[in-house]
N, C-alpha and C positions, 0 to 999 in steps of 0.2 A: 240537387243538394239543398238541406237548409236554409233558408236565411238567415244572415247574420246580419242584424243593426246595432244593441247595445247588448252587455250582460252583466249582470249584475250578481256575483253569485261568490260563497265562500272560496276556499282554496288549498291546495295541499301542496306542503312546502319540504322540495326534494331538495335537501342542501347538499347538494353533490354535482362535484364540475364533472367536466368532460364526459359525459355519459355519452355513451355510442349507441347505434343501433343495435348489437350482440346483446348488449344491456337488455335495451327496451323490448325487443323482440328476438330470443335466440335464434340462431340459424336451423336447427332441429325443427321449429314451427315453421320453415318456408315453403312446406310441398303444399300446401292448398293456396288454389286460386282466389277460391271465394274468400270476400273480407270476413264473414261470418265467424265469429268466435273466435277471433285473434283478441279480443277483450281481456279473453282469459288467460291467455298468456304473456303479457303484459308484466314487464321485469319479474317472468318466471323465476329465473335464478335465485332474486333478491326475496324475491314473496317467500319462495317455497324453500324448504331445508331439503337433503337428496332424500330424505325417507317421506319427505311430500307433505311436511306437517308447517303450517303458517309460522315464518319468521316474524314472532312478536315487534321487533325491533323495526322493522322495515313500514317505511312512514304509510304505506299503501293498507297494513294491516292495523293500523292504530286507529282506533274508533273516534279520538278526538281529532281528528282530522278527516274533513271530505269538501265535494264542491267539483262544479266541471271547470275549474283553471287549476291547471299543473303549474305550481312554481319553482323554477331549475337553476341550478347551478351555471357558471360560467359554460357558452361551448358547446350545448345542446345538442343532440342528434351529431356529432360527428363519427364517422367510421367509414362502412360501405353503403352502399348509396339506396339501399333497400327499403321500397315503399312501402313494405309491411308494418314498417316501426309508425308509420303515420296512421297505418290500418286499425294496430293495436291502441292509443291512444285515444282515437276516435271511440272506436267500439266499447271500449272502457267506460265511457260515458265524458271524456276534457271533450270538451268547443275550444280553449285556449290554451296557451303554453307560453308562458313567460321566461323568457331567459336574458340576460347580457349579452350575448351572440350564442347564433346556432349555426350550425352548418348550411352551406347552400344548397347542397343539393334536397339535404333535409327540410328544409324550409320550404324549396317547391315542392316539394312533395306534400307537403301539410297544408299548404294552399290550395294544392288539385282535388285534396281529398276533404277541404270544409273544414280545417280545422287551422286556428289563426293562432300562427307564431310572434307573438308580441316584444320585440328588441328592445330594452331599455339601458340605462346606462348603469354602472356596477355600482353606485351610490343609490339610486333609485331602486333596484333589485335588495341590495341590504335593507332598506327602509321595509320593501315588503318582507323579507322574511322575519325580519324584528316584527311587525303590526301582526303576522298571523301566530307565533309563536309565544306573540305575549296574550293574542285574544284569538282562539281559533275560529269563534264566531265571526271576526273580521271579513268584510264583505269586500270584494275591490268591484270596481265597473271598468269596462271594456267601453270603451264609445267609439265605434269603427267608423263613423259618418266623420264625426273633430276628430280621430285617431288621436284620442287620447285613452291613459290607463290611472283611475285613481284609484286613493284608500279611502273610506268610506266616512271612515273616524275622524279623520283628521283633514279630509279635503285635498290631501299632497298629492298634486296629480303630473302627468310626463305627456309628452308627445310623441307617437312614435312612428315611425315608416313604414311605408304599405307599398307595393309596385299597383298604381292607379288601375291598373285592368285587373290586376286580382281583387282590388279592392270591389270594383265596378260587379264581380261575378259574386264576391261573398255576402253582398247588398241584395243583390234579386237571386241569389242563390243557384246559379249556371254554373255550369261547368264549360269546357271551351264548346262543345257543341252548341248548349243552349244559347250561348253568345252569339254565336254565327246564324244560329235560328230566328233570337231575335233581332235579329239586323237584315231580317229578309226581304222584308218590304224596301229599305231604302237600295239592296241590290238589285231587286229589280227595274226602280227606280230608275238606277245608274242606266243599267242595259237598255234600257229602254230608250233612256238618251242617246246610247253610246253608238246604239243601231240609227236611230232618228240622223244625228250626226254622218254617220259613216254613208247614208244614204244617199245625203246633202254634197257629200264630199264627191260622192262618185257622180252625183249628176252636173256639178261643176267642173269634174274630170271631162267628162263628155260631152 
């Protein structure tokens, strides 16, 4: 995966709670395995009208808005538990996803897949949707090392919660293998003692 350390970068600001996976990725896109061009369908519903023509109104088609942080509504990712909604997102071009709460099972899923769900509190979440709606050029930074999230403009910045080992993987960009990869040296380390030891034991045994 990626590396993630800080980001710096505009934002697009989806004011709408409870958005579920069905949302984010319809269940019609779930036959391919590959993550590959789930980008494109990406709140298909909401982008596209039924005769397939871009819904002006829908913040993802509004040209004054862009940037890879998604900014969401209370509740993020709830529904079923499908990792394709993290697939589409990513692919889309977010690294970030800012909400007041998200689902959990969503949330690991958007951490397995490199993309960081950032919890804030619902007074801090207002603040960003007010800062990008008044200036869409508004920058926020992501700072995953201090896990903090600020506004550019105005300095206003939050602290936010990470589970330490996803944090650990979205820094040197691993995923759970390359974790267990890089911690090869000190396993063998271990065994090495562990055999050294067990040796010891059985020669004191006899």
């Amino acid at each position: 995966m990626e590396k993630f350390t800080t980001l710096t970068a505009t934002a697009v600001p989806l004011d709408s709670e409870n958005v579920d996976t069905d949302q984010i990725i319809p269940a019609r896109f779930l036959k391919a395995t590959d993550k590959a061009g789930f980008g494109d369908n990406l709140f298909r519903d909401w982008r596209y009208d039924k005769t397939g023509e871009p819904n002006k109104d829908f913040v993802l088609n509004d040209p004054t808005y862009k940037g890879s942080i998604l900014v969401a509504g209370n509740n993020f990712g709830c529904g079923s538990s499908r990792e394709h909604a993290a697939w589409a997102l990513k692919a889309y071009g977010f690294k970030v996803v800012i909400s007041s709460y998200f689902a959990d099972i969503f949330k690991g899923n958007a951490l397995n897949n490199g993309l960081l769900p950032v919890q804030v509190s619902p007074d801090y979440l207002y603040k960003l949707f007010t800062a990008i709606t008044a200036n869409p050029s508004e920058e926020i930074k992501i700072d995953l090392e201090n896990q903090l999230v600020s506004i550019n403009s105005s300095g206003e910045s939050e602290k936010f919660e990470i589970d330490t080992y996803k944090k650990t993987c979205l820094i040197n960009g691993y995923d759970d293998i390359d974790f267990l990869t890089s911690k090869l040296e000190r396993i063998k380390e271990y065994e090495q003692k562990r055999s050294v030891s067990e040796k010891e034991m059985d020669k004191i045994a006899n």
